[in-house]
Residue frames relative to the residue before (quaternion, step in Angstrom):
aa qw qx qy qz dx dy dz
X 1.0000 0.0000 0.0000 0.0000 0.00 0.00 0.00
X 0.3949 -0.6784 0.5482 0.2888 3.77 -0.86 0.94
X 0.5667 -0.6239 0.4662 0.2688 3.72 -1.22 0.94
X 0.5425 0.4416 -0.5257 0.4841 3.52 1.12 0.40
X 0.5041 0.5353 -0.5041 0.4530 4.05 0.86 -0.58
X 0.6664 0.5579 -0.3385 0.3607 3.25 0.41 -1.66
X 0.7853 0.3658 -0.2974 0.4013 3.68 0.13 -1.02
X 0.6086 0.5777 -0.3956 0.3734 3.47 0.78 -0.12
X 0.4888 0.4047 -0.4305 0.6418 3.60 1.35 -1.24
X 0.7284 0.3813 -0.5406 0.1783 3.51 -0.73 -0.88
X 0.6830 0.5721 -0.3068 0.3347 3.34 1.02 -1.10
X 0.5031 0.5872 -0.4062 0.4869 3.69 1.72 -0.56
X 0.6120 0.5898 -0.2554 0.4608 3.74 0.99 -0.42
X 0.8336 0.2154 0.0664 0.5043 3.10 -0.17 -1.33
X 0.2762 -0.7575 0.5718 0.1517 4.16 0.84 -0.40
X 0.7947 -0.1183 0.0433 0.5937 3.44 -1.16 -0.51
X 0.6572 0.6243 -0.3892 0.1641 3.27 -0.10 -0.54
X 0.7131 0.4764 -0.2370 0.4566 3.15 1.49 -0.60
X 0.4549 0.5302 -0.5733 0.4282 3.23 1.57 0.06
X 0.6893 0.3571 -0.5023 0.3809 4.38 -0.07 0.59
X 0.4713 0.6691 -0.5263 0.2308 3.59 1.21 0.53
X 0.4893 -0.6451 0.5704 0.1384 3.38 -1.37 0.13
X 0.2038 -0.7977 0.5219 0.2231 3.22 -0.31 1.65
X 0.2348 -0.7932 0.5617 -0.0145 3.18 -1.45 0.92
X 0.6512 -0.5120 0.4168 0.3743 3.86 -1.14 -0.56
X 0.6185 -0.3222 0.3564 0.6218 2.79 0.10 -2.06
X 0.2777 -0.2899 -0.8641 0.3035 1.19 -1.09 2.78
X 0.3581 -0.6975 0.4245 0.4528 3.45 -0.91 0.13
X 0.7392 0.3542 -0.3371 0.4631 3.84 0.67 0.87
X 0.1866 -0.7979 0.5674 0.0813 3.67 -0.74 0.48
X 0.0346 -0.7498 0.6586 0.0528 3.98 -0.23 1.17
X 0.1408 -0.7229 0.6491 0.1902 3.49 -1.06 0.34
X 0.3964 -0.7708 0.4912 0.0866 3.94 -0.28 1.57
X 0.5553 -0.5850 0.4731 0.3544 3.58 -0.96 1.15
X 0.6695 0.5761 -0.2801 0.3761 3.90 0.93 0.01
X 0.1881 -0.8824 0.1782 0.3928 2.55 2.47 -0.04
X 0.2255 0.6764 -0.4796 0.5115 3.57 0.92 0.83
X 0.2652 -0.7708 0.5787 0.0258 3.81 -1.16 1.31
X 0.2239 -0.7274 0.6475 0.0381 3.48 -0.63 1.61
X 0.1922 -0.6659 0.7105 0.1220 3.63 -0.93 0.89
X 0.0400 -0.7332 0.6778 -0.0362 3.30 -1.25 0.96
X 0.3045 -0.7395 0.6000 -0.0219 3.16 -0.95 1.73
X 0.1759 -0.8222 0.5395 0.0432 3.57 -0.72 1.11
X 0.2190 0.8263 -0.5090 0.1005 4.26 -0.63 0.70
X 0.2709 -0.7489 0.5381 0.2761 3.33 -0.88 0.45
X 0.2987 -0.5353 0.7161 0.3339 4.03 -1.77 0.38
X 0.0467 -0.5009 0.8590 -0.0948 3.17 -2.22 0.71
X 0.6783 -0.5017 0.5004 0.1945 2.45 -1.91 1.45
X 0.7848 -0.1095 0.1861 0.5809 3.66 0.67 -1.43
X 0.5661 -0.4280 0.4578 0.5355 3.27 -1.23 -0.09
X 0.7979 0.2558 -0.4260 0.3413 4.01 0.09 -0.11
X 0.3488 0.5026 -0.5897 0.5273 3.53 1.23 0.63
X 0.8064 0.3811 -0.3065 0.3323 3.76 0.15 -0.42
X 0.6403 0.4951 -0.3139 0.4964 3.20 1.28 -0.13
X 0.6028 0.4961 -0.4277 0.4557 3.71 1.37 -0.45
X 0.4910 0.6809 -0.3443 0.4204 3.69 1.61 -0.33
X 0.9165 0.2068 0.0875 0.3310 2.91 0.37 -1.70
X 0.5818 0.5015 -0.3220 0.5535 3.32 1.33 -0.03
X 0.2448 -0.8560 0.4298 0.1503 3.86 -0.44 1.04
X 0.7618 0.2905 -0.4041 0.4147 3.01 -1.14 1.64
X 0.5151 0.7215 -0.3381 0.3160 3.08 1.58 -0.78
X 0.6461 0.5487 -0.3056 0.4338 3.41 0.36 -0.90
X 0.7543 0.4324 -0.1626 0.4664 3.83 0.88 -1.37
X 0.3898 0.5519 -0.4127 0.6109 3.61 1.60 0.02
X 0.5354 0.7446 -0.2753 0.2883 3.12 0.21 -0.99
X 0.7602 0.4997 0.0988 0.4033 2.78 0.29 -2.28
X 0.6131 0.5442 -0.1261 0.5586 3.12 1.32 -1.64
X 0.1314 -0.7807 0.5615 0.2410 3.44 0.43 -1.10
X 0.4919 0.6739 -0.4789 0.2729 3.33 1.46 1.04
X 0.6195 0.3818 -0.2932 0.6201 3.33 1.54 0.36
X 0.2734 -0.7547 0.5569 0.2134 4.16 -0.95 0.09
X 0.6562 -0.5458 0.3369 0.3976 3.36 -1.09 0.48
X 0.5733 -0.6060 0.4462 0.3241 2.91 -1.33 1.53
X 0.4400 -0.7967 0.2317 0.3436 4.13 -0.62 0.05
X 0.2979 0.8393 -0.1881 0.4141 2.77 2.26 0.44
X 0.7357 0.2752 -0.0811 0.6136 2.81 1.40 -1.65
X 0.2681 0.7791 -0.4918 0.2817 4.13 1.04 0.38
X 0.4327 0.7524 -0.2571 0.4250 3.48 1.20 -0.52
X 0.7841 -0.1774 0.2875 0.5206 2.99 0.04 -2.25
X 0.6729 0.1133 -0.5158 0.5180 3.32 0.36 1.96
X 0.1521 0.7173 -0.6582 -0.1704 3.27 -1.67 -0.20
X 0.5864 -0.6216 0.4509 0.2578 3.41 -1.33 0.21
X 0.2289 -0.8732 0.4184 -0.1006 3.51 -0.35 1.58
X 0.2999 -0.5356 0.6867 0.3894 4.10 -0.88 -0.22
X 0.1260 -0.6064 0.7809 0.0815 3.89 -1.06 0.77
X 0.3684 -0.4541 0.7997 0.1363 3.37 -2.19 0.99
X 0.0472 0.7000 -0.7014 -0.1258 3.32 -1.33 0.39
X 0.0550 0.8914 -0.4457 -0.0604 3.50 -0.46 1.02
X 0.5532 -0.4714 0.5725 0.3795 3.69 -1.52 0.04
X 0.6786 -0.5853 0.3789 0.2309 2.97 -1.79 1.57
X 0.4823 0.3591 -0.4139 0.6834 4.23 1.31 -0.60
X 0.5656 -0.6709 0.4381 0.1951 4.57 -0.05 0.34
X 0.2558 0.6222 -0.6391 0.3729 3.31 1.69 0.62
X 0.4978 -0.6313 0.5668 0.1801 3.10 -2.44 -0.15
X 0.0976 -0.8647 0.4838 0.0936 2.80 -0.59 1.14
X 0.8536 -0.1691 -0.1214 0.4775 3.44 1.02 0.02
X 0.0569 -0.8656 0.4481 0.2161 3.85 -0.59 0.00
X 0.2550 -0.8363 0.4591 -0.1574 3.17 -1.03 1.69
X 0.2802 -0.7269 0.5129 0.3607 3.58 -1.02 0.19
X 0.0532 -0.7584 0.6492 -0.0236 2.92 -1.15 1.02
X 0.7436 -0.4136 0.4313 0.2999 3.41 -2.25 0.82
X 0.0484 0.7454 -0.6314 -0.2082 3.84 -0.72 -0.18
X 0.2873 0.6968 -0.6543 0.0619 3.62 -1.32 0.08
X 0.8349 -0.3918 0.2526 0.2927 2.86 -1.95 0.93
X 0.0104 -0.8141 0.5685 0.1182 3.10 -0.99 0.31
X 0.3572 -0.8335 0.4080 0.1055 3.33 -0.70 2.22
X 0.7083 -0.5157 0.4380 0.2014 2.86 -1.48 0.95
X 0.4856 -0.5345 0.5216 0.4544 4.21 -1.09 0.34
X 0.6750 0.3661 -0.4211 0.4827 3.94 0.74 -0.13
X 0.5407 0.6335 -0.4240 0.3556 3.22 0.49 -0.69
X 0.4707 0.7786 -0.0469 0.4124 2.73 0.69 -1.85
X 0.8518 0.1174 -0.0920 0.5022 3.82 -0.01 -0.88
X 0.3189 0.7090 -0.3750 0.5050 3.20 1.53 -0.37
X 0.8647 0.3912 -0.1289 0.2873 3.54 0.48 -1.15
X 0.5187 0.5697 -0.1363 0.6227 2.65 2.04 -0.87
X 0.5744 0.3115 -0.3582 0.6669 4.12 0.96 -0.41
X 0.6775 0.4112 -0.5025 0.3456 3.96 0.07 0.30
X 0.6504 0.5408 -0.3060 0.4369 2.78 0.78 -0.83
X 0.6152 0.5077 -0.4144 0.4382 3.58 0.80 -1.37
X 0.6760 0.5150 -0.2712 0.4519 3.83 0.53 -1.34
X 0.5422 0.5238 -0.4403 0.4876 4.08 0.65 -0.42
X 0.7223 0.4346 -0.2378 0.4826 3.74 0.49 -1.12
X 0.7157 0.5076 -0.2814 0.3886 3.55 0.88 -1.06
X 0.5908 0.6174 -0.3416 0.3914 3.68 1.30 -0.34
X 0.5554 0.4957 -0.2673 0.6118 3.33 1.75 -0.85
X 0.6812 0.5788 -0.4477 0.0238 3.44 0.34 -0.03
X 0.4397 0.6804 -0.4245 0.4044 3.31 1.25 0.41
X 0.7139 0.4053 -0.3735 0.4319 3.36 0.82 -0.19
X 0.4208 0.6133 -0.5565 0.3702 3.74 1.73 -0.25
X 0.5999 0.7066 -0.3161 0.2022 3.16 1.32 -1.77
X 0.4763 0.6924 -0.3635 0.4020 3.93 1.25 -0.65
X 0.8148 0.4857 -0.0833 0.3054 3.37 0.46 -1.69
X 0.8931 -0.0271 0.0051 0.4491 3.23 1.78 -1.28
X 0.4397 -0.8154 0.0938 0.3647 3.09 -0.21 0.05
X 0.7536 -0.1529 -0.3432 0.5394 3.04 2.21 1.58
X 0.3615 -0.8444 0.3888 0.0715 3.08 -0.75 0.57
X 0.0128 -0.8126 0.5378 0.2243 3.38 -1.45 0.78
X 0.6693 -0.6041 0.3895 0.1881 2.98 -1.58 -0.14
X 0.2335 -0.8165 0.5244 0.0612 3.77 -0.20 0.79
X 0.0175 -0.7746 0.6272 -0.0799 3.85 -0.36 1.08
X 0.0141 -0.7563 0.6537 -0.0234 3.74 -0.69 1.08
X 0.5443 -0.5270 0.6396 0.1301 3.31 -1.09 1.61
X 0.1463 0.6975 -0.7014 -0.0110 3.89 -0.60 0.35
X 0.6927 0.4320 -0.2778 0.5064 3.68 0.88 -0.87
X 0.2589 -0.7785 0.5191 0.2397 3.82 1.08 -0.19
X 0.0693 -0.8127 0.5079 -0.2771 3.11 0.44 1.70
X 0.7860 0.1606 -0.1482 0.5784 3.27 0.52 -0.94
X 0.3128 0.7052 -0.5837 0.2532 3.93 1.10 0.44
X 0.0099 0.7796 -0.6134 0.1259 3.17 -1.55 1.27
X 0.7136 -0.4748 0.4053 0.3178 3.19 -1.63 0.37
X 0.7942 -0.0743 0.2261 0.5591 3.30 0.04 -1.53
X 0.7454 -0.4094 0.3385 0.4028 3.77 -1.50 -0.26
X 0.6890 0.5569 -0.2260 0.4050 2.96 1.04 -1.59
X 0.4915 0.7079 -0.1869 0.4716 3.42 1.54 -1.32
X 0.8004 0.3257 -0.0892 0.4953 3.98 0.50 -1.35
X 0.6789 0.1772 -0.3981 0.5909 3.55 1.08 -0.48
X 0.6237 0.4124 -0.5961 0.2925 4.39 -0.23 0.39
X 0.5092 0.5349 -0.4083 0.5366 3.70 1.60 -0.26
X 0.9288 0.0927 -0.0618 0.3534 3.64 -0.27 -1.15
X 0.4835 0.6352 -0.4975 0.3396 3.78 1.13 -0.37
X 0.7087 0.3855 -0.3551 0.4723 4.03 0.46 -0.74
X 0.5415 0.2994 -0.5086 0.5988 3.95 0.77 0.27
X 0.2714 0.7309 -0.4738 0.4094 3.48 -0.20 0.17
X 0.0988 -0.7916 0.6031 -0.0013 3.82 0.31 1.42
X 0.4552 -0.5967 0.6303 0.1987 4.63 -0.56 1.16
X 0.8389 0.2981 -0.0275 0.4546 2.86 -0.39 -1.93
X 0.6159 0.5561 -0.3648 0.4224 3.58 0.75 -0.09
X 0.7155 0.3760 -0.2247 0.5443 3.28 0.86 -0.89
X 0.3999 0.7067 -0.4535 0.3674 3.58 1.09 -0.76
X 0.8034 0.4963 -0.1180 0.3071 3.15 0.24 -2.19
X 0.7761 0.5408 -0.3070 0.1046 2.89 0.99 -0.68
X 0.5574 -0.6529 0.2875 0.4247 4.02 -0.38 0.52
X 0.4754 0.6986 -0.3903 0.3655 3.40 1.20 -0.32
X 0.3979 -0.6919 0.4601 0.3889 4.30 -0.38 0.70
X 0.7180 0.2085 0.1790 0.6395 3.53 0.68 -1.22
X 0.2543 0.6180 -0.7272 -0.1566 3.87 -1.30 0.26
X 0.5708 -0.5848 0.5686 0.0944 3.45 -0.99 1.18
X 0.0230 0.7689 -0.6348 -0.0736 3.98 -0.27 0.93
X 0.2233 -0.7718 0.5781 0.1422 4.05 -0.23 0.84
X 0.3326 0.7291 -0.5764 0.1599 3.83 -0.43 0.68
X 0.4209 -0.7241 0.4752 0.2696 3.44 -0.99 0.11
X 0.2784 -0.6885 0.6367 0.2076 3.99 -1.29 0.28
X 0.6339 -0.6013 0.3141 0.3715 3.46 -1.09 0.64
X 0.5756 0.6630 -0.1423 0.4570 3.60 1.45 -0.34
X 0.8010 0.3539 0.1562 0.4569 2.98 1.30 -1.01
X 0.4875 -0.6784 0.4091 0.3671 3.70 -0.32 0.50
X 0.7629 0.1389 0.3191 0.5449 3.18 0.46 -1.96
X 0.0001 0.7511 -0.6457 0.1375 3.27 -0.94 0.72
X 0.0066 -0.7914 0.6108 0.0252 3.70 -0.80 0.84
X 0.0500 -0.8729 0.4850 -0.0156 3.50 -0.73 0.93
X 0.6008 -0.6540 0.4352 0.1478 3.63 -0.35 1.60
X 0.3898 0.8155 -0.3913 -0.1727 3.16 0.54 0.20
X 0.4956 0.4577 -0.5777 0.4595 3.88 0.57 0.98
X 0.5539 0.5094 -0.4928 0.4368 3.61 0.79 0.07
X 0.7552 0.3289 -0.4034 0.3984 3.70 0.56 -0.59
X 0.5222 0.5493 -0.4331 0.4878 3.54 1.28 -0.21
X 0.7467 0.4391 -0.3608 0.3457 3.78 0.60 -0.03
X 0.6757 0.4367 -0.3216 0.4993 3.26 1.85 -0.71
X 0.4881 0.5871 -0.4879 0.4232 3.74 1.36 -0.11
X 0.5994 0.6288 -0.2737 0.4129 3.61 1.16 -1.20
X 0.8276 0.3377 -0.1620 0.4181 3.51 0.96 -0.99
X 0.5463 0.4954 -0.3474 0.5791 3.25 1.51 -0.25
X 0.5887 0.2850 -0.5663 0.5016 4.13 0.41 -0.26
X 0.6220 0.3981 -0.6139 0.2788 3.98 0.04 -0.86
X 0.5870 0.5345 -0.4618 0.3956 3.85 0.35 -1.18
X 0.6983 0.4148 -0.4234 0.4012 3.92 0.07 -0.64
X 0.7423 0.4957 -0.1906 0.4086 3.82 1.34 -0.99
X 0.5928 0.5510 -0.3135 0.4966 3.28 1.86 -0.22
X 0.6139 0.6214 -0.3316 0.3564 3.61 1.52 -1.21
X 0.4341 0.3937 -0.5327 0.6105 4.23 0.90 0.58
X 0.6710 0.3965 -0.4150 0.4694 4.28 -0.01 -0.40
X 0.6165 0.4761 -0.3615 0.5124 4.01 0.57 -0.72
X 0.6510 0.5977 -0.2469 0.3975 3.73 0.83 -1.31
X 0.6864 0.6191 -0.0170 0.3810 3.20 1.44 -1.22
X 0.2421 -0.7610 0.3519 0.4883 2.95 2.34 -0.64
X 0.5404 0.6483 -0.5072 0.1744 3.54 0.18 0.61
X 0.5237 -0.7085 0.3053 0.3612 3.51 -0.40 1.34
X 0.7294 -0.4459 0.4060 0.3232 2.60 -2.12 0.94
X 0.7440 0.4410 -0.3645 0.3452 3.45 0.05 -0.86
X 0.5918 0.5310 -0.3871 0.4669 3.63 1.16 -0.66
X 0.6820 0.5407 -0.2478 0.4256 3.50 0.90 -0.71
X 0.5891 0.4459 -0.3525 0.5744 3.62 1.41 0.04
X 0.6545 0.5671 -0.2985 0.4010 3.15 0.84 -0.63
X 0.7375 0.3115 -0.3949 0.4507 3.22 1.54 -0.74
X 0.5653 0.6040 -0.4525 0.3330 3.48 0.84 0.00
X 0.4736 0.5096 -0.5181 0.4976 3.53 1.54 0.03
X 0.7379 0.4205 -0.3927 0.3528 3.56 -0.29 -0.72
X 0.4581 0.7576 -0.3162 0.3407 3.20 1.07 -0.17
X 0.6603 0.5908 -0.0086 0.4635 2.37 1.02 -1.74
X 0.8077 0.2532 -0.2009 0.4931 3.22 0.71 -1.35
X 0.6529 0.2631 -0.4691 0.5333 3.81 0.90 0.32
X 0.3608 0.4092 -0.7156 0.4362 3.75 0.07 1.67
X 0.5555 -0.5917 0.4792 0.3342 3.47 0.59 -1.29
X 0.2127 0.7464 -0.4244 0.4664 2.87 1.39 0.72
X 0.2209 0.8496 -0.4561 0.1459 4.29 0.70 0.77
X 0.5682 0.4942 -0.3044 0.5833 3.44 1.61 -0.18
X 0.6774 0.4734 -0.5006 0.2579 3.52 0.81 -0.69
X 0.4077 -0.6595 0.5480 0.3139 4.32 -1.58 0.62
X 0.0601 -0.7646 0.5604 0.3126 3.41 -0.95 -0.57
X 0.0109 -0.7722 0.6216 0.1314 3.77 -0.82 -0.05
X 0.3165 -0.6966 0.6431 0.0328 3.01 -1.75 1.30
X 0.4878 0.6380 -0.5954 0.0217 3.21 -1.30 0.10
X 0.8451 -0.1772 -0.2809 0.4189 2.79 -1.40 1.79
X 0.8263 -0.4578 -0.0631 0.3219 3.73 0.37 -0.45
X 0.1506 0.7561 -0.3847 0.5076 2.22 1.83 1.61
X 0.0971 0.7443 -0.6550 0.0867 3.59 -1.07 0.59
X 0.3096 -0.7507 0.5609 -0.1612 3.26 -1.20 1.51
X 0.0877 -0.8400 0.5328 -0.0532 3.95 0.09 1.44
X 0.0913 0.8013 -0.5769 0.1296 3.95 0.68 0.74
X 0.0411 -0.6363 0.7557 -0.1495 2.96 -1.13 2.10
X 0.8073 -0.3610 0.0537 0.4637 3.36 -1.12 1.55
X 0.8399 0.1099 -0.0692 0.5270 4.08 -0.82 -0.72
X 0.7797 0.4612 -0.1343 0.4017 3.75 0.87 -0.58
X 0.0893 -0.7953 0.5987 0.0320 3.96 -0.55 0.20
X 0.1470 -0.6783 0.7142 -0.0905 3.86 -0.67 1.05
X 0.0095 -0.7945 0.5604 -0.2337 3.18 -0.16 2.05
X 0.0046 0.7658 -0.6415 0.0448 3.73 -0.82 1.29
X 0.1762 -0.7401 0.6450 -0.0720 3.20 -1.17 1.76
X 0.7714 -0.2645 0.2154 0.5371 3.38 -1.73 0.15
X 0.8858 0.3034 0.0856 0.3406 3.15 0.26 -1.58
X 0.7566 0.4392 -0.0253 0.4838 3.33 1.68 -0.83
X 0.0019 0.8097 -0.5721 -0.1308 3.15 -1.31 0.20
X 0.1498 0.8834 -0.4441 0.0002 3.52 -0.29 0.92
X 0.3936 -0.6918 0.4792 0.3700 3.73 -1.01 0.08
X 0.2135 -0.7734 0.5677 0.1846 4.10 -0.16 0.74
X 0.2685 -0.8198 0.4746 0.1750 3.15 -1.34 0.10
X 0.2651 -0.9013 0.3377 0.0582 3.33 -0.04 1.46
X 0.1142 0.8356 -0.5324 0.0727 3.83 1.88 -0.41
X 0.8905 0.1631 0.1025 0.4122 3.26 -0.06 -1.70
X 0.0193 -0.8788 0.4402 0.1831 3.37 1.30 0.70
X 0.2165 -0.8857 0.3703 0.1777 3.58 -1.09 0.79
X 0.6679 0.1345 -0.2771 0.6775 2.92 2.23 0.92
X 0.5817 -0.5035 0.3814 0.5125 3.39 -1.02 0.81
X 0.7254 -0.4518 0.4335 0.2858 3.67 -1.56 0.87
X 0.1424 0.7719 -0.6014 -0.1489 3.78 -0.72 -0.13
X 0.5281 0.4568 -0.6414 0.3178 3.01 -1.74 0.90
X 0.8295 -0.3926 0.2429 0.3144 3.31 -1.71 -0.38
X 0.3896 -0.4865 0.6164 0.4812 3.83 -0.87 -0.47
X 0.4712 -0.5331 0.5503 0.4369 3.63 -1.28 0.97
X 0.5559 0.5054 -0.6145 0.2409 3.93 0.33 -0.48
X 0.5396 0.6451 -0.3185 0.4373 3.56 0.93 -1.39
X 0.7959 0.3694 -0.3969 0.2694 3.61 0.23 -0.97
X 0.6419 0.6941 -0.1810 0.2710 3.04 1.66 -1.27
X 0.5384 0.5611 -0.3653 0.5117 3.31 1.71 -1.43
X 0.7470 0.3756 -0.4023 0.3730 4.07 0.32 -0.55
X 0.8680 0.3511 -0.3358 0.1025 3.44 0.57 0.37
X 0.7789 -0.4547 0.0536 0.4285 3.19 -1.02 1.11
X 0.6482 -0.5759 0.3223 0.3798 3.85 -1.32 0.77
X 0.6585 0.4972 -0.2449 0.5091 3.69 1.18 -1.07
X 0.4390 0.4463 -0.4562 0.6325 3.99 1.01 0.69
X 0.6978 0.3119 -0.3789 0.5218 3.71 -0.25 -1.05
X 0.7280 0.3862 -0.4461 0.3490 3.66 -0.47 -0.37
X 0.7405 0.4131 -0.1994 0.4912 3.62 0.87 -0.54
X 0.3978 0.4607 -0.4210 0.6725 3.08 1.67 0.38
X 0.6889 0.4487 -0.4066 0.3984 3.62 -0.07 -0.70
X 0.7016 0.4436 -0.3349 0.4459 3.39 0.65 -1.05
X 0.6114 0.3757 -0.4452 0.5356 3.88 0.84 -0.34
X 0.6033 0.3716 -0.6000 0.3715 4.06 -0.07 -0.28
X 0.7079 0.5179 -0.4246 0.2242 3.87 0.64 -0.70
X 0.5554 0.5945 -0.2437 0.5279 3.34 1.96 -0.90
X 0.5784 0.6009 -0.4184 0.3596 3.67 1.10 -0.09
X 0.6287 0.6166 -0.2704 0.3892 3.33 1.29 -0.92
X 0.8227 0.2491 -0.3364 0.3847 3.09 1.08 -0.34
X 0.5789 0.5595 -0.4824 0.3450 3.22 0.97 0.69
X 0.2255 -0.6828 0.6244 0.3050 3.93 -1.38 -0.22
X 0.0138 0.6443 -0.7571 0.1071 2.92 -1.93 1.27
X 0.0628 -0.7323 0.6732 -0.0814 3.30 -1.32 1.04
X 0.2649 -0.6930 0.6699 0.0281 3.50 -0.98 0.75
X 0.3566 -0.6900 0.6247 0.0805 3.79 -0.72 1.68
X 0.2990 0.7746 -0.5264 0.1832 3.79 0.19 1.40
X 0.0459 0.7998 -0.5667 0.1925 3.41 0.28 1.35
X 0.1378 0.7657 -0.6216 -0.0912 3.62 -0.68 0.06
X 0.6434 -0.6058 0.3106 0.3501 3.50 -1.29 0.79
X 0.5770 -0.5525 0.5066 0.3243 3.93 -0.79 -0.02
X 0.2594 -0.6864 0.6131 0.2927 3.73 -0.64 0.71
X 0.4817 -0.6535 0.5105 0.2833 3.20 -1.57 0.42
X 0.3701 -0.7388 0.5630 -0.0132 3.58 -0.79 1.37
């Protein structure tokens, strides 16, 4: 990808902000964070195939095509060919007939299949982002519009239950950013370990409300949703307390519970280093009869579904 593409997804991401980033290698961007801490920000695109990416990116190819003044390359014979299309009216008259591209069309497993390769291609390099900063995220552009969709409800009953937890948990990456578009909409960027963390915390909160009901205190009840937390795998996430306020900050994102409130901050560009504890810290202090009843709720998570409708709009670039 040419570092002008690159700076444009990034800017669909991040907006102004990235106009102080620093073009780089690997990562192939370098943001320095009002917290003065250096976010590396890795930039890639998803494609159906390598000849979905070549009818993109290789010029003329695609209109040769079309033309029929050039033939399929034999690489891509597999998964496309060049066709007469019917185009009809909903009563099945014709209304016109054209040539048109064919290819495969991937399945919602498939489909993620590609998206966990791709995530895992970037994630092997990450020890060498690890040199430059001190973390990094990931940028995933939809070019083939794979994950393109109607509505929310529409994108998480199609793709939230293929959705690897523990996969995304693990991964070292702060944030990977899935760029794709909705029929409504231009652009669409979608967190997509933030919504795995607020689906994660919103089923415990439904599995904890019999323990609140029960009169056990609030504060015990955060405490068990930390261990939770930390026996999903959740080892990066911080918490902060103060007075009865408590603050769960997983990479780019912060799940904050006040007296009265409950909100979801946004940490992208953090503009001071995080405070509070590592969840390890919180966990080693609590008592043995919590962890076990934490265990028994990570096992009762598995069998439930939660999904968190976290889409946010694309900046203009």
């Amino acid at each position: 990808m040419q570092k002008a593409e690159e700076r444009l997804q990034l800017q669909r991401v991040f907006g102004s902000d990235a106009t102080s980033a620093q073009d780089f290698e690997r990562p192939d961007f370098l943001l320095k964070t009002p917290d003065n801490s250096l976010l590396g920000i890795e930039v890639t695109n998803l494609y159906s195939s390598e000849s979905d990416a070549k009818l993109k990116r290789l010029p003329g190819y695609s209109d040769s095509l079309l033309s029929r003044s050039r033939p399929v390359h034999q690489a891509d014979m597999r998964t496309l060919r060049v066709d007469e299309l019917t185009i009809l009216n909903a009563d099945g008259s014709i209304v016109d007939k054209v040539t048109g591209i064919v290819q495969k069309f991937r399945s919602p497993a498939e489909t993620m299949n590609l998206l966990l390769q791709r995530i895992a291609e970037k994630e092997s390099k990450f020890p060498e982002y690890q040199q430059s900063c001190n973390e990094a995220d990931l940028i995933i552009t939809d070019q083939s519009h794979l994950f393109h969709h109607e509505s929310g409800e529409r994108f998480y009953k199609i793709f939230q239950p293929l959705f690897p937890r523990k996969r995304l948990i693990a991964s070292p990456f702060r944030e990977i950013h899935l760029v794709t578009t909705t029929t409504f909409q231009k652009g669409i960027r979608i967190p997509l370990i933030a919504n795995v963390f607020i689906a994660d915390c919103l089923a415990y909160e439904h599995l904890l409300l019999p323990e609140l009901d029960e009169g056990r205190p609030s504060n015990e009840i955060l405490q068990l949703l930390a261990a939770c937390l930390w026996q999903d795998g959740y080892t990066r996430v911080r918490v902060s307390s103060e007075g009865a306020s408590t603050g769960f900050h997983c990479g780019a994102w912060e799940l904050f519970y006040g007296e009265d409130v409950k909100a979801f901050r946004d940490w992208v560009i953090p503009h001071i280093s995080y405070p509070g504890k590592k969840l390890k810290e919180v966990v080693n202090g609590i008592s043995v009869e919590l962890l076990d009843r934490a265990k028994k709720l990570t096992e009762e998570r598995e069998k439930w579904f939660s999904s968190m409708d976290m889409r946010l709009a694309t900046y203009e670039a």
